[in-house]
C-alpha positions as CSV (number, residue, x, y, z in Angstrom):
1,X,158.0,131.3,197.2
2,X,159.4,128.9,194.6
3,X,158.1,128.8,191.1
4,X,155.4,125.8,191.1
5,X,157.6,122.6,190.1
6,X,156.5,120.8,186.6
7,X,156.1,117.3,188.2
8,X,155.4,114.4,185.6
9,X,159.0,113.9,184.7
10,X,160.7,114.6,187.9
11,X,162.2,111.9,190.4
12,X,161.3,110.7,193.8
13,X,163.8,109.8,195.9
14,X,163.3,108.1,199.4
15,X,165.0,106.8,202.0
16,X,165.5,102.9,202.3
17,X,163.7,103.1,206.0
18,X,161.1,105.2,204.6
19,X,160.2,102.6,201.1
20,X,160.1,100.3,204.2
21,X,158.0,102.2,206.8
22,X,154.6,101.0,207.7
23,X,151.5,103.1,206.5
24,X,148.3,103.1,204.5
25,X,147.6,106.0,202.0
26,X,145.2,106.0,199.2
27,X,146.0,106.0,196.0
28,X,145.6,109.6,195.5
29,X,147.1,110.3,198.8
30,X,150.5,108.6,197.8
31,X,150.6,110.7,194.5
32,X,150.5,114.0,196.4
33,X,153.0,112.6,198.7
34,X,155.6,111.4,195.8
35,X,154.6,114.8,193.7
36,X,155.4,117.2,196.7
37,X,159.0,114.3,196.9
38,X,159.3,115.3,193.6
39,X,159.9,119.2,194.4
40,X,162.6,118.9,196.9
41,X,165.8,120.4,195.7
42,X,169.6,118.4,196.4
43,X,171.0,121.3,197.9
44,X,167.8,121.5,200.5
45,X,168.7,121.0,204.0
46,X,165.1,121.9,205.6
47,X,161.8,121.7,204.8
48,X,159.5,124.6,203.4
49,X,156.6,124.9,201.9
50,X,155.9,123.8,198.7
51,X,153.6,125.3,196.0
52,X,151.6,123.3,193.5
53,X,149.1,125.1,191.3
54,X,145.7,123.7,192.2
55,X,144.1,123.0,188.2
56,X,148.4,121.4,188.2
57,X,148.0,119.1,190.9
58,X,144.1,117.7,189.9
59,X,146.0,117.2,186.6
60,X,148.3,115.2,187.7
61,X,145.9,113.3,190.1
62,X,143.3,112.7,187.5
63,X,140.7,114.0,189.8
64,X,137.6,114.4,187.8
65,X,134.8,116.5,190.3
66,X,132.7,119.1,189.6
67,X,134.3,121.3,192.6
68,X,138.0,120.1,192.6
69,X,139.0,122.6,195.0
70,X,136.7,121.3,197.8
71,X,137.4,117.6,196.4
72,X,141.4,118.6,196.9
73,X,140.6,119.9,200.5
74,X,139.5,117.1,201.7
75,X,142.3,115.0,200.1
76,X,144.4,117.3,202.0
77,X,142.8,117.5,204.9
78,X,142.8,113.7,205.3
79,X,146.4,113.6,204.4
80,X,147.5,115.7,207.5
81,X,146.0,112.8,209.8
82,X,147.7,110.2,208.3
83,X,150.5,108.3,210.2
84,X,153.4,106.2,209.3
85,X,155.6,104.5,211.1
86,X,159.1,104.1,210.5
87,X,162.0,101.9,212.2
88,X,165.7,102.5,212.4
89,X,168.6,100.2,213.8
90,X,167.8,102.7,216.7
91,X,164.2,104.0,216.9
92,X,160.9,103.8,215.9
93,X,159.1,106.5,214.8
94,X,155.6,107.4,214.9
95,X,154.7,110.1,212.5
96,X,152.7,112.2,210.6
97,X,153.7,113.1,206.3
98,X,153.2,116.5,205.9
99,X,152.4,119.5,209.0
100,X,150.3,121.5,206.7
101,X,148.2,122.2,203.6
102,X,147.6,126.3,202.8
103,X,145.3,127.7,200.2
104,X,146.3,130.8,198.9
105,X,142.8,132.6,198.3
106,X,142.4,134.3,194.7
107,X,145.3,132.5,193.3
108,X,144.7,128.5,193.1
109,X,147.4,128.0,194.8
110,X,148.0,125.5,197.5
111,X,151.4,125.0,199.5
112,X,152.2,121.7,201.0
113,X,154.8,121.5,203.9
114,X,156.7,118.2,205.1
115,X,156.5,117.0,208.4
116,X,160.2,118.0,210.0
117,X,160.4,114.0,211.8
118,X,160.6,112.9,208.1
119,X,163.3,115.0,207.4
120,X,166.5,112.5,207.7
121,X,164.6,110.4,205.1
122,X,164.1,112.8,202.3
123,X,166.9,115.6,202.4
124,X,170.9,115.1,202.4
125,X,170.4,111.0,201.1
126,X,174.2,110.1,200.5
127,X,173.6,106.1,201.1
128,X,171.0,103.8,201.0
129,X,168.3,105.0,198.8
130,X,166.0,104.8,196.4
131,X,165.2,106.8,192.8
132,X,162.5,106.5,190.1
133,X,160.8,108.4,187.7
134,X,157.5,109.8,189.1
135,X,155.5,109.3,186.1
136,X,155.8,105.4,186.6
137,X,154.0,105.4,190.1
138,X,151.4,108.1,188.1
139,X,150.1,105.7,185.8
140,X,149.0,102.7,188.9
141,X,145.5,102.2,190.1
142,X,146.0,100.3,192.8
143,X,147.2,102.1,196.3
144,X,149.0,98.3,196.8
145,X,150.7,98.4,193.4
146,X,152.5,101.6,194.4
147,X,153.8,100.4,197.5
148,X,154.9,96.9,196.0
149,X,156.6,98.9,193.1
150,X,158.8,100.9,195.5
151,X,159.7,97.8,197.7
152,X,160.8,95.4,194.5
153,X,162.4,98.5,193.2
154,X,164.1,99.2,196.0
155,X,166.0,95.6,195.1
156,X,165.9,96.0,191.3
157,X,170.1,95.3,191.3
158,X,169.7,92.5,193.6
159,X,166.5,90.6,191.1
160,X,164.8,88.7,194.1
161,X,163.1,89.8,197.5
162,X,161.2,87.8,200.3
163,X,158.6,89.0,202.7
164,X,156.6,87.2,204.8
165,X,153.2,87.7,204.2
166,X,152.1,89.0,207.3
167,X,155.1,91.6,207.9
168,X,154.5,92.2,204.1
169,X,150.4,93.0,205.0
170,X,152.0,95.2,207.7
171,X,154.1,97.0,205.7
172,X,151.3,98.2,202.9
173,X,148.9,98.8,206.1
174,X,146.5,96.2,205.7
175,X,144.7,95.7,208.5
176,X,144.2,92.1,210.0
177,X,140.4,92.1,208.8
178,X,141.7,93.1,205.4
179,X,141.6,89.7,203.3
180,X,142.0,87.2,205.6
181,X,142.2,84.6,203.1
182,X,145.6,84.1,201.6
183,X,143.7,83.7,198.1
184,X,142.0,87.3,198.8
185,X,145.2,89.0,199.5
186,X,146.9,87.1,196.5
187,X,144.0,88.1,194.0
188,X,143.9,91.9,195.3
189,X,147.0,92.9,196.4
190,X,149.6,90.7,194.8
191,X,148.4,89.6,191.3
192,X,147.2,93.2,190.6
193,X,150.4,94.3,190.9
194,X,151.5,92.2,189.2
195,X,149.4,92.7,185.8
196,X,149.7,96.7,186.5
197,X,153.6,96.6,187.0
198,X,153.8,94.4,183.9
199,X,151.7,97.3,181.9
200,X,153.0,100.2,183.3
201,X,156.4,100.4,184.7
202,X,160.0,99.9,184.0
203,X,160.4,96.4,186.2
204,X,158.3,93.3,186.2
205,X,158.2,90.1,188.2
206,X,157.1,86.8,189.1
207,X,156.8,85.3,192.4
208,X,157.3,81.8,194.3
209,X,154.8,80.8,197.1
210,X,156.7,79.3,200.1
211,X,154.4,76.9,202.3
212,X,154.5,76.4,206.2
213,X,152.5,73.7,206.9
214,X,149.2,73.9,204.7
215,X,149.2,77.8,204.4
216,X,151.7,80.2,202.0
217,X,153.8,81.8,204.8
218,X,156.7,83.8,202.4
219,X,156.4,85.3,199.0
220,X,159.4,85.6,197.2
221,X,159.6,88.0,194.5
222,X,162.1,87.4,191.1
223,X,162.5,91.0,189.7
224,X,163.3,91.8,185.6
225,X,164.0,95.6,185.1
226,X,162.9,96.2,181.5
227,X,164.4,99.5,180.6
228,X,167.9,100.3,182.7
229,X,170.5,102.9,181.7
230,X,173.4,101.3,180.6
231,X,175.3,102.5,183.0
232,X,173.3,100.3,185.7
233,X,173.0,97.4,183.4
234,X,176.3,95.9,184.4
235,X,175.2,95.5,188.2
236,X,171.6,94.9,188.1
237,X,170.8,91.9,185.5
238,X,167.9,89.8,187.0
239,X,167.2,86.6,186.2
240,X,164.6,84.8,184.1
241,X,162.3,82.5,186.0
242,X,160.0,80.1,184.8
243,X,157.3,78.8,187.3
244,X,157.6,76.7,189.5
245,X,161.6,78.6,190.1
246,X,164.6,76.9,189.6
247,X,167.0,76.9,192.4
248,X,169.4,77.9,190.2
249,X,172.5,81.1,191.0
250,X,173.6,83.8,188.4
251,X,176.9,83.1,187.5
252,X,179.7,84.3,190.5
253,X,180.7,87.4,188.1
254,X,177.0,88.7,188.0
255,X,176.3,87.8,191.5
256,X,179.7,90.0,192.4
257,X,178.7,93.0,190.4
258,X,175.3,92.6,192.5
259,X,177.0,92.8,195.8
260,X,178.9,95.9,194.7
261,X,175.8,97.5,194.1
262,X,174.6,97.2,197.4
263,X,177.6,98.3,199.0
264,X,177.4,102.1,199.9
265,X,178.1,104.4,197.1
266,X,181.5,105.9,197.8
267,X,182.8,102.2,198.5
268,X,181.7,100.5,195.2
269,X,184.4,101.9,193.2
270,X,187.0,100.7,195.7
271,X,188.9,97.9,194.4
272,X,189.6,96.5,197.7
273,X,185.9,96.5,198.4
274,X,185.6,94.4,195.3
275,X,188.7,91.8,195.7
276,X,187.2,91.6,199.6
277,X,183.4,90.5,198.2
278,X,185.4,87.9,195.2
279,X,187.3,86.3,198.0
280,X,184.3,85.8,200.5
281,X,182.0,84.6,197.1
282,X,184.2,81.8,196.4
283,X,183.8,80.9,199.6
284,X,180.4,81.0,200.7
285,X,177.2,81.4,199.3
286,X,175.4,85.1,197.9
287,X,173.0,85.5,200.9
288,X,176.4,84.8,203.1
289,X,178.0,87.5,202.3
290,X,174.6,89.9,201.4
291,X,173.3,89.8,204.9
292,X,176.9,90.5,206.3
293,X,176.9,93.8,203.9
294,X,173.8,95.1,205.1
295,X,175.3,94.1,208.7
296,X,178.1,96.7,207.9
297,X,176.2,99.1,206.2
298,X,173.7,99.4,209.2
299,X,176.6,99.3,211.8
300,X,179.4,100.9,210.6
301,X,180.1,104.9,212.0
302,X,181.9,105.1,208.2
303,X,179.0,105.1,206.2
304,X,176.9,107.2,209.0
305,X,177.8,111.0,208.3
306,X,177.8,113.2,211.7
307,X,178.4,110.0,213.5
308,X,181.9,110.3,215.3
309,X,184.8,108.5,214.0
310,X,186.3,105.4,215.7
311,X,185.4,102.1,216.4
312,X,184.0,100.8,213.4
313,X,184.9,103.6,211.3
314,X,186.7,101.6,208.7
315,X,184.2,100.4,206.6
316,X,186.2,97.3,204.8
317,X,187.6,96.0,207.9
318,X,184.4,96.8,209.3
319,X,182.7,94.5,206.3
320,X,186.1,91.8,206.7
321,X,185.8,91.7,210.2
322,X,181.3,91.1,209.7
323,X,182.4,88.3,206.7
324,X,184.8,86.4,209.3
325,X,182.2,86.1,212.2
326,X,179.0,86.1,210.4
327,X,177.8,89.2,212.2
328,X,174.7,89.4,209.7
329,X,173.5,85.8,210.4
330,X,172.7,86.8,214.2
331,X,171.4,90.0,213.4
332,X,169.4,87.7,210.6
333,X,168.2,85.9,213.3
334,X,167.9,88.5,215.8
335,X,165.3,90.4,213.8
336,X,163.4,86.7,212.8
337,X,163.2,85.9,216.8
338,X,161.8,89.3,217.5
339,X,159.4,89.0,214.9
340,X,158.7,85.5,216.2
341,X,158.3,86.6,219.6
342,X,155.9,89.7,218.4
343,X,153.6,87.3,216.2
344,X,153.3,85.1,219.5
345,X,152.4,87.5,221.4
346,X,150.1,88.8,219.2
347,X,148.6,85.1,218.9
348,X,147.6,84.9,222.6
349,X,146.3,88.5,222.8
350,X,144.1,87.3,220.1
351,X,143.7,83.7,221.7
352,X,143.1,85.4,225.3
353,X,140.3,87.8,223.7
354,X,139.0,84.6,222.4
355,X,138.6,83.1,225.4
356,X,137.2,86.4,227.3
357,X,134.5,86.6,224.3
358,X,133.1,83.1,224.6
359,X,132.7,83.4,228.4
360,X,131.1,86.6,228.4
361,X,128.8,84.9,225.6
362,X,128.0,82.1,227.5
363,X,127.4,84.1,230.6
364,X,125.0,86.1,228.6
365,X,123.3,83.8,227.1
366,X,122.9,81.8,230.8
367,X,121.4,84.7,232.2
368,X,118.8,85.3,229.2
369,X,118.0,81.3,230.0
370,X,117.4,82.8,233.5
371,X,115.5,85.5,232.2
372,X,113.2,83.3,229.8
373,X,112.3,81.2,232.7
374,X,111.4,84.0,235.6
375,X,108.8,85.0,232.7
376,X,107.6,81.8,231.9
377,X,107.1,81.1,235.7
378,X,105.3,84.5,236.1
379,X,103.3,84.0,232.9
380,X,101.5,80.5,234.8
381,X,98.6,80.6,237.0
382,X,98.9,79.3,240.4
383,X,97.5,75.6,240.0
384,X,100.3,75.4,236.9
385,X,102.9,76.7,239.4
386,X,101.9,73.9,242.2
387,X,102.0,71.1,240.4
388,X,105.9,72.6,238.8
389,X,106.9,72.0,242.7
């Protein structure tokens, strides 16, 4: 059994596809989840189980309770029926976090396992991933704030991300009764995240509401990292924006080094890589050529280890050949039309229950009428019911 991890300072790393799977945790349920993250080892290639010293954990957790041990229980017991899902360029998955919670009697011990479906997206990353310090996801309240930190994070070097707001309600697992109001969610979710991100971690940001019609229908997010190495520095400056945004660019060398950092690791020292992305930038705008990369990083066998080499196994003229056509814009628009297409059909469910609702109300409420009347008729004595004919 491994000697219990010391977990304040240590680093979670994630998968891209997992930052971006759909679930709902609590607050305290994400902290046990990016704690037991927080033991894996870079040389794992399975799962075990992990132990955490019980009076360590409720520590860490700030679980105040008179019996922390039963309080932990059902924290953990909870946790095992929790499900996320997550989506690939070539599955979705429907899972559980972790297969199992021991207590080791005598010893205040308990020992956490991963589920094995979540393996691909926690053990072995070598692309497209995501690292922070633990102690900065610690120190947030709100179960929201935790999920919003990872997804902004997740595009620190890049310094701006949109969602819409429904897939972005989807994505932190609110459900469709959950503040229905677009000044509910906004208060709740999105300005105290806001404040607590501001307070507590290394990035900040400040967001642009984008209207459809006479509702908000996109958030975009501007992201400042406060504190970076300065070995990231160079590709991951943000920029400055004052409210209501200007529609103002980085300068091209900035927005360049921000491409690069996108790019999978092993290719962003590559020169050719980098004379490739200068070339396209003069020509064509940043989201051109950032939703071609992440065409090529999604498609291309070279960047997909165990995948066998061949067609597309040349990652530049993979990414030349994407730049050309514009492979990312129908992809773009691919994902947008499926998204459109689920959204509609999740209108007229809603619209067809609608309907089904109202004429089983007005059925019911015909038949008390009925109802009423047979009473009335019987209550009457018979000279009152002859002169009703």
């Amino acid at each position: 059994m491994r000697k219990e991890p010391f977990m304040k300072n240590g680093m979670v790393r994630k998968s891209n596809f997992l930052i971006e799977a759909s679930y709902k945790l609590s607050v305290i349920e994400q902290k046990i989840i990016l704690a037991l993250i927080t033991t894996l080892k870079a040389d794992d290639n399975k799962f075990t189980a992990y132990p955490f010293r019980i009076k360590d954990l409720v520590s860490l957790l700030g679980i105040t309770s008179s019996n922390e041990y039963k309080h932990l229980g059902k924290i953990t017991k909870n946790l095992l029926e929790r499900v996320l899902v997550l989506k690939t360029e070539e599955e979705i998955l429907q899972t559980h976090w972790v297969s199992s919670a021991k207590y080791i009697k005598g010893k205040g011990i308990v020992e956490l396992k991963f589920d094995s479906e979540i393996k691909p997206f926690l053990l072995t990353l070598k692309k497209c991933f995501t690292n922070y310090p633990l102690r900065y996801a610690l120190q947030l309240r709100s179960q929201f704030s935790i999920r919003i930190y990872e997804l902004l994070k997740q595009y620190e070097k890049i310094g701006r991300r949109n969602f819409e707001v429904e897939k972005l309600k989807r994505l932190l697992g609110i459900s469709s009764k959950q503040y229905q109001q677009y000044a509910d969610f906004k208060k709740r979710v999105v300005l105290t995240a806001q404040r607590e991100l501001a307070e507590k971690t290394d990035i900040s940001f400040k967001f642009e509401e984008i209207k459809k019609g006479h509702g908000v229908a996109q958030i975009r997010f501007y992201i400042k990292s406060k504190t970076l190495e300065a070995a990231q520095l160079a590709g991951a400056e943000t920029i400055q924006v004052v409210t209501p945004p200007l529609a103002i660019e980085p300068p091209k060398d900035e927005n360049l080094e921000k491409l690069i950092a996108i790019l999978p690791t092993e290719y962003q020292g590559k020169e050719s890589a980098r004379v490739l992305l200068k070339t396209w930038l003069k020509n064509k705008d940043f989201d051109y050529v950032v939703r071609n990369i992440k065409y090529a990083n999604a498609s291309s066998n070279a960047v997909n280890p165990g995948v066998s080499q061949g067609k597309g196994s040349n990652y530049r003229n993979y990414l030349a050949k994407a730049l050309v056509e514009d492979f990312g814009l129908a992809a773009k628009d691919d994902q947008e039309a499926r998204q459109a297409q689920e959204e509609k059909t999740r209108q007229e469910k809603k619209s067809a229950a609608l309907a089904a609702r109202q004429v089983q109300e007005k059925n019911q409420r015909e038949q008390e009428d009925r109802d009423r009347a047979r009473v009335y008729r019987a209550s009457l004595p018979p000279e009152a019911l002859e002169a009703l004919k």
